[in-house]
C-alpha positions as CSV (number, residue, x, y, z in Angstrom):
1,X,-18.3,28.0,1.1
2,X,-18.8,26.4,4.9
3,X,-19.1,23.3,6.2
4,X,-18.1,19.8,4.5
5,X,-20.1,18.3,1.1
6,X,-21.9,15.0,2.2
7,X,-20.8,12.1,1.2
8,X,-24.3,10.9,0.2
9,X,-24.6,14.2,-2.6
10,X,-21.0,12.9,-4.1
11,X,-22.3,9.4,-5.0
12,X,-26.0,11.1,-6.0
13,X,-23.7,13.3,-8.2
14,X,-21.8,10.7,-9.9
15,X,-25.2,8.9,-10.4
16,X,-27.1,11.3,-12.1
17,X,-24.4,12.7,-14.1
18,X,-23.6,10.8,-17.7
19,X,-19.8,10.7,-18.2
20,X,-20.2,10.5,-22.1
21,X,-22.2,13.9,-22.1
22,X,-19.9,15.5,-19.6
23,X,-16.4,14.4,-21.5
24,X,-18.1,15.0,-25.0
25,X,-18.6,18.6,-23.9
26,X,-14.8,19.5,-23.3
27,X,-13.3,16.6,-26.1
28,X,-15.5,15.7,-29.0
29,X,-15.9,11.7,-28.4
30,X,-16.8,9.3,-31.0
31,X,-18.6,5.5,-30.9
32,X,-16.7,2.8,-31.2
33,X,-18.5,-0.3,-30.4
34,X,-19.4,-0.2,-26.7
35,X,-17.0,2.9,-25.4
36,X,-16.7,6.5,-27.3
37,X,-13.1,7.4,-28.1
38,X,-10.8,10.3,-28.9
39,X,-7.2,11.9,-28.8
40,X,-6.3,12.2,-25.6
41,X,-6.8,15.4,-24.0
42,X,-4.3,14.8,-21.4
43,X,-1.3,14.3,-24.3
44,X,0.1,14.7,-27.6
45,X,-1.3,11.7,-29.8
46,X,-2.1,11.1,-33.5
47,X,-4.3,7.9,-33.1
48,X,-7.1,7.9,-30.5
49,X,-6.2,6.0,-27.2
50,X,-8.8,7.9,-25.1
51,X,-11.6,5.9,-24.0
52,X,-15.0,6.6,-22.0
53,X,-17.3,3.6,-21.2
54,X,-20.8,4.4,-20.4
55,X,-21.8,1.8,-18.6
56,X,-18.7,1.9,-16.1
57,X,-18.5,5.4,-16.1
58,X,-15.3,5.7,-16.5
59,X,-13.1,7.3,-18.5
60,X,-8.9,5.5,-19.6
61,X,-6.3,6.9,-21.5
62,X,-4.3,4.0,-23.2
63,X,-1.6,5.9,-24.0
64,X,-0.3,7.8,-21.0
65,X,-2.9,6.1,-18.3
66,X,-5.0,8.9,-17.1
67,X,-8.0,7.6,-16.1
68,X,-11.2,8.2,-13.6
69,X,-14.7,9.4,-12.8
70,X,-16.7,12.6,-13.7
71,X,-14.9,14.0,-10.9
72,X,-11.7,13.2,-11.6
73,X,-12.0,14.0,-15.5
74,X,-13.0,17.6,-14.4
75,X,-10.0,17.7,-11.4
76,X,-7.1,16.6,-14.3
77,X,-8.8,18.8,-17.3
78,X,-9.4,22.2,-15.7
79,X,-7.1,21.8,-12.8
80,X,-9.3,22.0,-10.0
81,X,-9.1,20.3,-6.6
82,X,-11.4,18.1,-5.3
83,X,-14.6,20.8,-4.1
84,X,-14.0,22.6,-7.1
85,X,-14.6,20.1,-9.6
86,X,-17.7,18.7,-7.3
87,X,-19.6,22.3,-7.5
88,X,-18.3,22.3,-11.6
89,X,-19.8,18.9,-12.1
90,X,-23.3,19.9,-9.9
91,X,-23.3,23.2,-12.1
92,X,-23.2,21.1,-15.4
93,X,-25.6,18.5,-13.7
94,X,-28.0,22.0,-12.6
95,X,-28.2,21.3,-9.2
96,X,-26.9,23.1,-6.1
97,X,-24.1,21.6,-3.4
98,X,-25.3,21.4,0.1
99,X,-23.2,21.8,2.9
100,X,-22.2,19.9,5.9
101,X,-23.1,22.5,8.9
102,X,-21.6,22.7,12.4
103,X,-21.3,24.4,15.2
104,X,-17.9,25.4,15.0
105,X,-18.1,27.0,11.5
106,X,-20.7,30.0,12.9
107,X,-17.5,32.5,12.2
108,X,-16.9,30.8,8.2
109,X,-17.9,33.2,5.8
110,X,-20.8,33.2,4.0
111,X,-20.4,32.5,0.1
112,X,-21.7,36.3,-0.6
113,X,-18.9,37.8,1.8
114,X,-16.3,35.8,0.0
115,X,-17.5,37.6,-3.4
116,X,-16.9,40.6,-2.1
117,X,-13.5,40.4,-0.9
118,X,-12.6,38.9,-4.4
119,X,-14.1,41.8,-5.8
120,X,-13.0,44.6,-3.7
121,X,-9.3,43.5,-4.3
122,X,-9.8,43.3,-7.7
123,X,-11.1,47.2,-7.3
124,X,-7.8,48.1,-5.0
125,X,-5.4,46.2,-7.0
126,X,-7.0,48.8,-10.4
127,X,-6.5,51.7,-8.0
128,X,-3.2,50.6,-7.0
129,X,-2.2,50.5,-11.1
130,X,-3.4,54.1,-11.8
131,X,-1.7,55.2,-8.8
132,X,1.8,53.8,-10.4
133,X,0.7,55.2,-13.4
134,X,-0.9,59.0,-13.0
135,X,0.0,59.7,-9.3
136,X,2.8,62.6,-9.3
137,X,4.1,60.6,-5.8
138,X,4.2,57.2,-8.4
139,X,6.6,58.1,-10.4
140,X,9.5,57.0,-7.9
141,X,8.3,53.4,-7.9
142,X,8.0,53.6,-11.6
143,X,11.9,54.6,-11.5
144,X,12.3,51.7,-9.3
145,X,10.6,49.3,-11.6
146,X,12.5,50.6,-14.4
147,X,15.3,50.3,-12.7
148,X,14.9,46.3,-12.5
149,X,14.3,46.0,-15.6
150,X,10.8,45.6,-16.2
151,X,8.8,46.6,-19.0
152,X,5.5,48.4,-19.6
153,X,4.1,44.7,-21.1
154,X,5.5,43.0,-17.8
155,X,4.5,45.6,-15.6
156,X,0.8,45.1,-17.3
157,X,0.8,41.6,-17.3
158,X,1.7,41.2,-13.4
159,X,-0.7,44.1,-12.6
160,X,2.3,46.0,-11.3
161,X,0.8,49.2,-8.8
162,X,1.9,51.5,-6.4
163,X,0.0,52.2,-2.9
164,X,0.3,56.0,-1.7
165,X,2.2,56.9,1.0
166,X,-0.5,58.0,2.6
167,X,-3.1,56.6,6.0
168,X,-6.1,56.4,4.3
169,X,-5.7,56.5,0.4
170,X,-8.2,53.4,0.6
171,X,-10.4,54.1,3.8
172,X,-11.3,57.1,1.9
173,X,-12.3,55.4,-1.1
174,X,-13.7,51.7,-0.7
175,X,-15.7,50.2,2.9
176,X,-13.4,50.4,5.6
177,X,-15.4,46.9,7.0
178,X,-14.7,45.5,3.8
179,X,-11.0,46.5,3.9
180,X,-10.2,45.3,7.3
181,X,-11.8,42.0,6.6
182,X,-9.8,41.7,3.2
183,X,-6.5,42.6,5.2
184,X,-6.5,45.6,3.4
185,X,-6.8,48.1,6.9
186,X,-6.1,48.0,9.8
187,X,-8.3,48.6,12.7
188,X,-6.3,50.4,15.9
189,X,-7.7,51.8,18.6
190,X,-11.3,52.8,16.5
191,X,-8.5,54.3,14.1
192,X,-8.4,53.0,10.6
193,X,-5.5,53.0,8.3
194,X,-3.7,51.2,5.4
195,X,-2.1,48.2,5.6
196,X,0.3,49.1,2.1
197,X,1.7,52.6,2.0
198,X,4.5,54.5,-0.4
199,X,5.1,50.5,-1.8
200,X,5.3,48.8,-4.8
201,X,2.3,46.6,-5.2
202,X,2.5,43.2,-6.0
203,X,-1.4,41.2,-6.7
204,X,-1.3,37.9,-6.1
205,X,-3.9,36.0,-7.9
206,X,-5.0,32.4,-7.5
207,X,-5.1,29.7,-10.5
208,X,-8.0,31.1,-12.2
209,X,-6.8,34.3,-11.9
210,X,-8.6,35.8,-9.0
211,X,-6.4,38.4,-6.4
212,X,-6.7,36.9,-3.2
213,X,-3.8,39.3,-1.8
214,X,-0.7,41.5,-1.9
215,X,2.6,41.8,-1.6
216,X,4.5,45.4,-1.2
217,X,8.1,46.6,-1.3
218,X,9.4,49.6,0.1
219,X,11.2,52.2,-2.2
220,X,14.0,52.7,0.5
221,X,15.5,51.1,3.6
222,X,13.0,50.9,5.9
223,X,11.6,47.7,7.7
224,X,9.4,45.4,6.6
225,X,11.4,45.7,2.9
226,X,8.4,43.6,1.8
227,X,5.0,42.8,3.4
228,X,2.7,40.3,2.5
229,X,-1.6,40.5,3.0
230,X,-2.3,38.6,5.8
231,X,-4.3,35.6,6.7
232,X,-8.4,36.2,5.2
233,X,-11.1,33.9,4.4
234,X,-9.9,34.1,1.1
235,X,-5.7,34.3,0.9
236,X,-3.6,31.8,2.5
237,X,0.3,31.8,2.0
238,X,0.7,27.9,2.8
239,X,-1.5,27.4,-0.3
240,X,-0.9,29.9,-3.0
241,X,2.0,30.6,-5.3
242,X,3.1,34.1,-6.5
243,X,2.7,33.8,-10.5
244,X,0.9,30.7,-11.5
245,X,-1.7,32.6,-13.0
246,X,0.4,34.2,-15.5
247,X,2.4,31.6,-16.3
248,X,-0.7,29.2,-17.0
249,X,-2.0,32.0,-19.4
250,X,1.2,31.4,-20.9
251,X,1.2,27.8,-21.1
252,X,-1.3,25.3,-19.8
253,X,0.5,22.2,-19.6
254,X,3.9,23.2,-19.1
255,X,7.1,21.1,-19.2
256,X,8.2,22.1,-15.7
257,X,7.5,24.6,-13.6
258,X,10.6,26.6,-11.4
259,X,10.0,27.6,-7.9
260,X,12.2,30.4,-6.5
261,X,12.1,32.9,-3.8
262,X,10.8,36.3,-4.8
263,X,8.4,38.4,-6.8
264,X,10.9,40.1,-8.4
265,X,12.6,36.8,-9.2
266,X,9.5,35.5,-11.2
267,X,8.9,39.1,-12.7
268,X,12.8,39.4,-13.8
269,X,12.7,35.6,-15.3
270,X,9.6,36.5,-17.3
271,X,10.1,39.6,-19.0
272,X,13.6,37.2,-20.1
273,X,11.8,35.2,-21.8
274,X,11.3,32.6,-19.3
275,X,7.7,32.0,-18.0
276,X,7.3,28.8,-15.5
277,X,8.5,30.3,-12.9
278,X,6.8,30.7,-9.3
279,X,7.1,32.3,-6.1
280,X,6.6,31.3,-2.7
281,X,4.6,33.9,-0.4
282,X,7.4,34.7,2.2
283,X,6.9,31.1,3.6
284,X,8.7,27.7,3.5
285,X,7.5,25.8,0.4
286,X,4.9,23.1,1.8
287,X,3.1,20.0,0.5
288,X,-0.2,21.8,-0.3
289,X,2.3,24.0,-2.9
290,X,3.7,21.0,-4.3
291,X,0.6,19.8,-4.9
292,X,-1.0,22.5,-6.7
293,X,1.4,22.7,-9.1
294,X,1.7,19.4,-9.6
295,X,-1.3,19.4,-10.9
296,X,0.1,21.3,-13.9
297,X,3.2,19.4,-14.6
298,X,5.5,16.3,-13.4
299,X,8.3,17.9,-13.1
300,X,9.3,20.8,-10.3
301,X,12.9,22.2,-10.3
302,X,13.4,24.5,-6.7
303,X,15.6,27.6,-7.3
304,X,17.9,28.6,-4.0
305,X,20.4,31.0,-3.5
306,X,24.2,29.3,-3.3
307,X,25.1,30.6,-0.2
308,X,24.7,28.5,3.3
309,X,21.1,29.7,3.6
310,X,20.1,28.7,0.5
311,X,21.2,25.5,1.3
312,X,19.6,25.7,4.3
313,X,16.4,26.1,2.8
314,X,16.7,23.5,-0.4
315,X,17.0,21.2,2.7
316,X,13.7,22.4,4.4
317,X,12.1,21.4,1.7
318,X,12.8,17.9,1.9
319,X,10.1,16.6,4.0
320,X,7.4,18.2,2.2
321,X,8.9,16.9,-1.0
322,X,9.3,13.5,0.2
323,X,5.3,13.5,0.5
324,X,4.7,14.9,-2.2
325,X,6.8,12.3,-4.6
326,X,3.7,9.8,-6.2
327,X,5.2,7.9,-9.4
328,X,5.0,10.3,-12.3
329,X,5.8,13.2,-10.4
330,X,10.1,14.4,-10.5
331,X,11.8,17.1,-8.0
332,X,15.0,18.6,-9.3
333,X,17.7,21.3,-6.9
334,X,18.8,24.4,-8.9
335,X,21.5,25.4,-6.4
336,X,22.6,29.3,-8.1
337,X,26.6,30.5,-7.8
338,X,27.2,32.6,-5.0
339,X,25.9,35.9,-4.5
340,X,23.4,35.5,-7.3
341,X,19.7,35.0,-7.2
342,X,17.4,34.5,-10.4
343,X,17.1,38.4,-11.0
344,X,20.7,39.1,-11.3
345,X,21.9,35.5,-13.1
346,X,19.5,36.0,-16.0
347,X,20.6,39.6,-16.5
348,X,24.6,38.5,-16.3
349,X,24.1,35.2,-18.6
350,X,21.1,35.7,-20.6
351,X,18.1,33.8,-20.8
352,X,19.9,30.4,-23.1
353,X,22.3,29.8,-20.3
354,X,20.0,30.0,-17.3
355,X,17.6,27.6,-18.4
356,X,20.3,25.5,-19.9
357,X,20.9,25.6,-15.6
358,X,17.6,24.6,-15.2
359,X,17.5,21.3,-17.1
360,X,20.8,20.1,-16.0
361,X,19.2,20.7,-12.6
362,X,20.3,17.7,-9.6
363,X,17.8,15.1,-9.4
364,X,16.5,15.2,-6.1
365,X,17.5,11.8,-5.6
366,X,21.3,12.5,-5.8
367,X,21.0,15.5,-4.6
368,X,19.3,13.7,-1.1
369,X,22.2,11.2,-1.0
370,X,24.8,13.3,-1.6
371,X,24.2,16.2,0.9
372,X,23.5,13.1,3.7
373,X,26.3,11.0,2.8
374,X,28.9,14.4,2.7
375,X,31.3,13.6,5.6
376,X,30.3,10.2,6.2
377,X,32.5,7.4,5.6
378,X,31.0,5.2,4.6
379,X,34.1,2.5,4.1
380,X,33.0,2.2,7.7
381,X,29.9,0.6,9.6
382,X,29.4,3.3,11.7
383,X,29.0,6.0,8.5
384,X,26.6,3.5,7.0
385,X,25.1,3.4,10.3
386,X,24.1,6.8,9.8
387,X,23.7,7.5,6.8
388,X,20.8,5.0,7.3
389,X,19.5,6.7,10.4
390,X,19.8,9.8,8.8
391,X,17.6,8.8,5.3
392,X,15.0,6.4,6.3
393,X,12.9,9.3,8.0
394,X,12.7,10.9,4.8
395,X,12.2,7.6,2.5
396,X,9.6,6.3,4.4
397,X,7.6,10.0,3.5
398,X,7.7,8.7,0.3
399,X,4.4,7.3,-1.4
400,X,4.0,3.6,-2.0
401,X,5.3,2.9,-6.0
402,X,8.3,2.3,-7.8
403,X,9.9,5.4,-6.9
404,X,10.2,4.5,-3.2
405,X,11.4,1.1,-3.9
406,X,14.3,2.7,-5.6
407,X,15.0,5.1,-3.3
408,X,15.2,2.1,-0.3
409,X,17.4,0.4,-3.1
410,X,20.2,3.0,-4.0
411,X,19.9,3.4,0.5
412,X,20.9,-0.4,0.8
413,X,23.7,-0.1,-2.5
414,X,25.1,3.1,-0.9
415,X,25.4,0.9,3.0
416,X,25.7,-2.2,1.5
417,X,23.4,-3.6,3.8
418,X,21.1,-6.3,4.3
419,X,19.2,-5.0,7.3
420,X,17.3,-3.0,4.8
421,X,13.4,-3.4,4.1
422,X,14.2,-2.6,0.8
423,X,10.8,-1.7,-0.4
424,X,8.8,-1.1,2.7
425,X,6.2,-2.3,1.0
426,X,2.8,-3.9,2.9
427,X,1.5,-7.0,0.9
428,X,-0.9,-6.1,-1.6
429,X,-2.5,-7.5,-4.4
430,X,0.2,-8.3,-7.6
431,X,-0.8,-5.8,-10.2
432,X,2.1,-6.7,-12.4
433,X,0.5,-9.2,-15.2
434,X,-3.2,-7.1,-15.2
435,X,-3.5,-5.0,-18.5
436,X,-5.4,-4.0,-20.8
437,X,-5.1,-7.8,-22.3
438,X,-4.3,-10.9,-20.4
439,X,-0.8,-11.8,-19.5
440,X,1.2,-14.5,-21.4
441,X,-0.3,-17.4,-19.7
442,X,-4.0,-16.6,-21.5
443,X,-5.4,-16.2,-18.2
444,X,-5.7,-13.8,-15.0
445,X,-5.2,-15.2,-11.9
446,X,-8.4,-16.3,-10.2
447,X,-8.6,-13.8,-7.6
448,X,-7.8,-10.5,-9.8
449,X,-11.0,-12.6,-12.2
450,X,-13.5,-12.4,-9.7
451,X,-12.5,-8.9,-8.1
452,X,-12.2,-7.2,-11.5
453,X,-15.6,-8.5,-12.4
454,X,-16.8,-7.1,-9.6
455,X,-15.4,-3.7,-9.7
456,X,-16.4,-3.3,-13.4
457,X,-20.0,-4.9,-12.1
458,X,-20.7,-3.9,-9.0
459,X,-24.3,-5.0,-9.1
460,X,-22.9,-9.0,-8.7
461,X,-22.8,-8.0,-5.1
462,X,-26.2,-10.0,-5.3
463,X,-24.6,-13.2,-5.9
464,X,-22.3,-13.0,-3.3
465,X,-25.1,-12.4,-1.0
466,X,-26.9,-15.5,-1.8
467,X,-23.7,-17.7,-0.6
468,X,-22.9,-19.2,2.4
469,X,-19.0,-17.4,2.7
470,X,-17.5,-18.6,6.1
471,X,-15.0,-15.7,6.7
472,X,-13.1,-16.6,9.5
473,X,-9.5,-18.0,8.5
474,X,-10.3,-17.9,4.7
475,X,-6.9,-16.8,2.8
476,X,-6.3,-15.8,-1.1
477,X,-4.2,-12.9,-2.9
478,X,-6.1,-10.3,-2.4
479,X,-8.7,-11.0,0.1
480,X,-8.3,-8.0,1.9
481,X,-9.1,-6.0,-0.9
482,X,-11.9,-7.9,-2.3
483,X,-13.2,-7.0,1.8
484,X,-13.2,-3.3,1.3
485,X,-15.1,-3.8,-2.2
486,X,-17.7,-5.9,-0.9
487,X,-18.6,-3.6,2.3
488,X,-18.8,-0.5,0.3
489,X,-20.9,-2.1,-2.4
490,X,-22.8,-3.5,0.5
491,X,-23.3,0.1,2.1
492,X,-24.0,2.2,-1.1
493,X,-25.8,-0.5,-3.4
494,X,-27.1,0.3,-6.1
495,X,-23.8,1.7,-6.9
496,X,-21.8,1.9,-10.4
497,X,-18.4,1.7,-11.2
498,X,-17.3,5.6,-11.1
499,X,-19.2,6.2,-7.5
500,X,-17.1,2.7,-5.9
501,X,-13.6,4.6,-7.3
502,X,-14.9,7.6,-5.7
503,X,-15.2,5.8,-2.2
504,X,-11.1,5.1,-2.9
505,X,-10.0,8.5,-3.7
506,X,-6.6,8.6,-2.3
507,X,-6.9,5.4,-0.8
508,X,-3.7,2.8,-0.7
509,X,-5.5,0.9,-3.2
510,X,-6.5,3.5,-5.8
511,X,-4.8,2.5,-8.3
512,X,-4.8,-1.1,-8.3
513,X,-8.5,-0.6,-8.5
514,X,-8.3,1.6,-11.7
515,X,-6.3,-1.3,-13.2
516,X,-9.3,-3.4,-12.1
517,X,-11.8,-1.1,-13.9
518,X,-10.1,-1.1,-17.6
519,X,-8.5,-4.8,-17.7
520,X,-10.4,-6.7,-20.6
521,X,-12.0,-9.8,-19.4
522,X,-13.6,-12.4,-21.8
523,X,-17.0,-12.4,-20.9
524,X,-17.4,-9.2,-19.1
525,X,-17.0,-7.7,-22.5
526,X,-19.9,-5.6,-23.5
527,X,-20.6,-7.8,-26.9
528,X,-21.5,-10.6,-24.0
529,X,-24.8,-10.1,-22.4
530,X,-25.4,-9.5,-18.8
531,X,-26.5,-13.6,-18.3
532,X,-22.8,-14.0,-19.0
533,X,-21.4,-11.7,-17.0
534,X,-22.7,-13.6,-14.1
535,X,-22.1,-16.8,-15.1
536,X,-18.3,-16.0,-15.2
537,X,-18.5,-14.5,-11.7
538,X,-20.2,-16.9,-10.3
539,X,-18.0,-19.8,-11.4
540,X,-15.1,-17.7,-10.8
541,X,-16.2,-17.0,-7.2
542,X,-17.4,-20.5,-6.0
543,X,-13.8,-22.0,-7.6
544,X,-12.5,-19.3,-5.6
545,X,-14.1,-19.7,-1.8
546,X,-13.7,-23.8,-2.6
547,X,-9.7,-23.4,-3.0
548,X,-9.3,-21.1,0.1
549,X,-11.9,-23.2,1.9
550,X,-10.2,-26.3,1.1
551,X,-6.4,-25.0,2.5
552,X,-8.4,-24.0,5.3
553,X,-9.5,-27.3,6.2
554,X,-6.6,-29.3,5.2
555,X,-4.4,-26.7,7.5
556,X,-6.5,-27.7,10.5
557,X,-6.9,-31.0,9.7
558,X,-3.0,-31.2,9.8
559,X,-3.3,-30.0,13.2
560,X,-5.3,-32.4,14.4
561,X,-9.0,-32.4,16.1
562,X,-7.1,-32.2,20.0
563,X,-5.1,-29.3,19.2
564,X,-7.5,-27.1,17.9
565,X,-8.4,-24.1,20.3
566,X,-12.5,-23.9,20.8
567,X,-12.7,-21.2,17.6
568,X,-10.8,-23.5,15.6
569,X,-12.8,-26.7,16.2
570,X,-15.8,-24.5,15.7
571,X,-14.4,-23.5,12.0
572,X,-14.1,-27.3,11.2
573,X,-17.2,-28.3,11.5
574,X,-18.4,-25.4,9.8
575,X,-16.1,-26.4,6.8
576,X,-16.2,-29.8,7.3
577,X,-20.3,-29.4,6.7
578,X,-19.3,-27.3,3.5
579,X,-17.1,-30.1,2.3
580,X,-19.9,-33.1,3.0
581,X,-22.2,-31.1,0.8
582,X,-19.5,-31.0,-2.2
583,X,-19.0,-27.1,-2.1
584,X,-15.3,-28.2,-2.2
C-alpha cells in the first residue's frame, strides 16, 4: 500500500497485457474483420457498437463514446480508481505491483496491517449487531430505531448495531493495539477505553463494501449527538460517502445519485423505497466525493435543508462542484421546505412526491446565476459589474468543454457584455470535423492526417527521425500537440497505442487524442498493409513540414535580409538551403 507505482511498471503493464483477452473476460467479444465487437457494456444497446482493436489496444464505444486502455476499461467497468484498476489489471496479468519507496513513507502501513484493520472492524461492527440485538441494555436503541421508522430488513441491510455503554466492552474482547490504531480506543494516560459507548452504530463501508469506520448517535441529549471514527490508514471522511455500498448493491449504474446530510436521512429514504441516496461523513462535500460517485452516474442532485444554513451550505459546495463539472457529468440543488429534512419529508409526502422533488431538482446552472444575480440590478453597469466579479471565480473552475463555454455565454447574455472571454478557451487543435468517417469535404485536414497516423502507429516515430525537421519558427494547427506526441514516443519507444494514452491520462489533450486513436483513415486501415501505412505518413508529413516551412521563409523574406535579428538570419539560411534542395 506505500509508496507511488512507477511509471516504468504502468507502460510494462499495458505492454504485456492483451486488451482482447482482458475485455473478452468481462464482455464476450466477437471478430469482425480486424477489431472484436459487442453490446456495449457501458449502455443499453441492441446492435453491437462496442469495439476493441488489438493492434491499438484500444477499446471505443460508438454509441455512447466510452473509450480507452486496459486500464481505463477496468477503471469504467468495475469502478475503480486509478491504483485499483493497475493492481486488478497486474492480478489478471499474474504479476506483482512494486512500489515507489521513500523516506518519508517509514510511518505508511504495511499492506498486512491494513488487512487487519479491515478485518477487525468487520469483527466489531458483528459484535456491535448482536449487541443491538441480544443485549438487555440494546433494547433502548432498538426503541429508538423503531421509533424512526426503520425495519428489521433496513436495519440488516445497513448493518444497524448498538455499542454498550460501557469503557471497555471492546478492549476486553478484540487487541487493544489493534483497536487504537483502527480508531476504535482510545489511549489516555496508559488507560484504554472505547471510543463508541451507549450509541447507535452506524458502519460505514467503502465501494466494495469494506467497513472502514463508524458513525454513533447518542440515545439522549448528551454531546457529541453523533461521532464519527477518526482519521486511520484506512477511513478518510474527505473521500468516503455514507451508503454507496448499499445503494450500488441495489443498482449498479444508477440514474442519479442524491447526496444529503445524514445517516438517518439515507436510512429513512431507503426503507421508502428510494435507494440512491448518500451521506456525507459530517464534512463539507469535496471534489474527491464528487468524483467517486461520479464514477457511478452523470447526474448528482445535493439535498439541503430550506433554512439559511442549508443555503449556506448548497453554496459551499460550489467550488468543489465547479471542478468537478467535465462534459457528461450534471449537478442539480434540491433546496427542502422549511423545517424539513429528507427523514421527515418522505414520511409527510410519501415516497412518489419526494422524488417527483428530486427530478424537478434546479439545474445548477440556474441555480448559480440566480442566487449571484439576487439583489443585483443588473439594468445597471455597476450590477453587471458584479455579477461578473462575482461568477468568473467559479466559471473559470470549470473544466475545458462545451459546458464551460456555455456557462461564460449565459455570464455575457445575463451582463450583456463584450468584455467577456466567452470561452476561455486556450488554442487547441479543431476536433470538430474528426469522426469515425471523414468530414464532408472527403478529406482530414493535413495536420489531424499525419498526427492521427501517428497516434494509431506510434512506431512511424522512425520516419520522423530520419528527417531533417528545423523546429525553430515552424507553425501548423496543431503543432504543439504533434510536440508532446513525438517526445513521449521518443522517450518510451517501442511504445503502442494504449501505453501513449496512458502518458495523457488527465491531460488537457486527453480527449482529442482518443478522437485521434478511433478516426478511420484510408490507408491506415488494417485491410492495408504496414508498407502503406508509411507511405501515407510519410507523404502526409513531408507535404506537411514543406507548407509550414515555406510560410516560414516567405514571412522572413517579407521582412527583408537587414531586418532580421542574428536567430532570424540564421533560420534563413537554414531554410533557404531546404528550399535549394527542393524539400519545398
Amino acid at each position: 500500500m506505500s509508496g507511488r507505482i512507477p511509471r516504468y511498471f504502468i507502460d510494462d503493464l499495458l505492454t504485456r497485457v492483451d486488451i482482447v483477452d482482458l475485455i473478452d473476460a468481462h464482455v464476450p467479444l466477437k471478430k469482425t474483420g480486424a477489431n472484436f465487437v459487442a453490446r456495449c457494456p457501458f449502455h443499453s444497446e441492441k446492435t453491437p457498437s462496442f469495439s476493441v482493436n488489438r493492434n491499438k489496444q484500444f477499446f471505443h464505444c460508438f454509441g455512447c463514446g466510452a473509450s480507452g486502455n486496459a486500464i481505463g476499461f477496468l477503471m469504467d467497468f468495475n469502478h475503480l480508481d486509478f491504483v485499483e484498476a493497475v493492481e486488478d489489471l497486474a492480478t489478471f496479468v499474474g504479476v506483482d505491483v512494486p512500489r515507489e519507496t521513500t523516506d518519508f513513507q517509514v510511518s505508511t502501513p504495511k499492506k498486512e496491517s491494513v488487512s487487519d484493520h479491515y478485518q477487525l472492524l468487520e469483527q466489531v461492527a458483528a459484535f456491535y449487531v448482536k449487541c443491538l440485538r441480544t443485549d438487555e441494555a440494546g433494547e433502548r436503541a432498538v426503541s429508538y430505531v423503531k421509533s424512526r421508522g426503520v425495519s428489521d430488513e433496513i436495519a440488516q441491510a445497513f448493518m444497524l448495531g448498538y455499542a454498550p455503554d460501557e469503557w471497555q466492552a471492546l478492549a476486553d474482547r478484540f487487541d487493544q493495539n489493534q483497536l487504537i490504531q483502527a480508531g476504535m480506543s482510545i489511549n489516555k494516560d496508559g488507560k484504554v477505553y472505547d471510543r463508541f459507548r451507549g450509541r447507535v452504530m452506524y458502519p460505514i463501508r467503502d465501494k466494495r463494501g469494506r467497513i472502514v469506520g463508524f458513525g454513533g448517535r447518542v440515545l439522549d441529549d448528551s454531546l457529541p449527538k453523533y461521532l464519527n471514527s477518526p482519521e486511520t490508514p484506512v477511513f478518510h471522511k474527505g473521500k468516503e460517502v455514507y451508503g454507496l455500498f448499499e445503494l450500488l448493491r441495489k443498482d449498479a449504474k444508477p440514474k442519479r445519485i442524491l447526496i444529503v446530510e445524514g445517516y438517518m436521512d439515507v436510512i429513512a429514504l431507503a426503507g421508502c423505497g428510494i435507494h440512491y441516496a448518500v451521506a456525507t461523513l459530517g464534512t463539507a462535500t469535496s471534489q474527491a466525493h464528487l468524483d467517486l460517485l461520479f464514477r457511478f452516474s452523470s447526474e448528482l442532485v445535493f439535498c439541503f435543508d430550506g433554512d439559511n444554513a442549508g443555503r449556506d451550505a448548497a453554496w459551499r459546495a460550489m467550488e468543489p462542484a465547479f471542478s468537478s463539472l467535465k462534459d457528461g457529468r450534471q449537478i442539480r440543488i434540491m433546496l427542502l421546505p422549511q423545517h424539513h429534512d429528507p427523514d421527515s419529508l418522505v414520511r409527510e409526502e410519501g415516497a412518489d412526491k419526494f422524488a417527483e422533488r428530486v427530478q424537478q431538482s434546479q439545474p445548477l446552472s440556474d441555480y448559480f446565476f440566480g442566487a449571484l444575480s439576487g439583489g443585483l440590478n443588473l439594468a445597471e453597469l455597476e450590477g453587471c459589474s458584479q455579477l461578473i466579479n462575482k461568477a468568473k471565480p467559479y466559471l473559470e473552475k470549470l473544466p475545458q468543454g462545451v459546458f464551460r463555454d456555455m456557462m461564460f455565454a449565459r455570464l455575457k447574455e445575463l451582463t450583456r457584455s463584450d468584455v467577456l472571454d466567452v470561452s476561455g478557451n486556450s488554442a487547441r487543435l479543431n476536433l470538430k470535423s474528426i469522426s469515425n468517417r471523414r468530414h464532408g469535404s472527403g478529406l482530414l485536414s493535413l495536420p489531424r492526417l499525419v498526427i492521427a497516423l501517428l497516434v494509431q502507429h506510434p512506431g512511424l516515430i522512425d520516419k520522423v527521425e530520419q528527417r531533417e525537421i528545423i523546429w525553430d519558427g515552424l507553425e501548423f494547427p496543431g503543432i504543439q500537440l504533434f510536440k508532446e506526441i513525438l517526445a513521449v514516443v521518443l522517450e518510451k519507444k517501442p511504445i503502442n497505442t494504449a501505453v501513449l494514452l496512458e502518458q495523457f491520462r488527465n491531460h488537457p489533450h486527453e480527449k482529442i487524442l482518443k478522437n485521434l486513436a478511433i478516426v478511420k483513415l484510408s490507408a491506415s486501415d488494417q485491410s492495408v498493409n504496414t508498407e502503406g501505412v508509411e507511405t501515407e505518413f510519410i507523404e502526409g508529413l513531408d507535404k506537411l513540414l514543406a507548407r509550414a516551412n515555406s510560410v516560414s521563409f516567405d514571412r522572413l523574406s517579407a521582412k527583408g535580409i537587414t531586418a532580421l535579428d542574428p536567430s532570424e538570419k540564421e533560420l534563413f539560411r537554414k531554410l533557404l538551403a531546404l528550399k535549394r534542395s527542393g524539400a519545398f
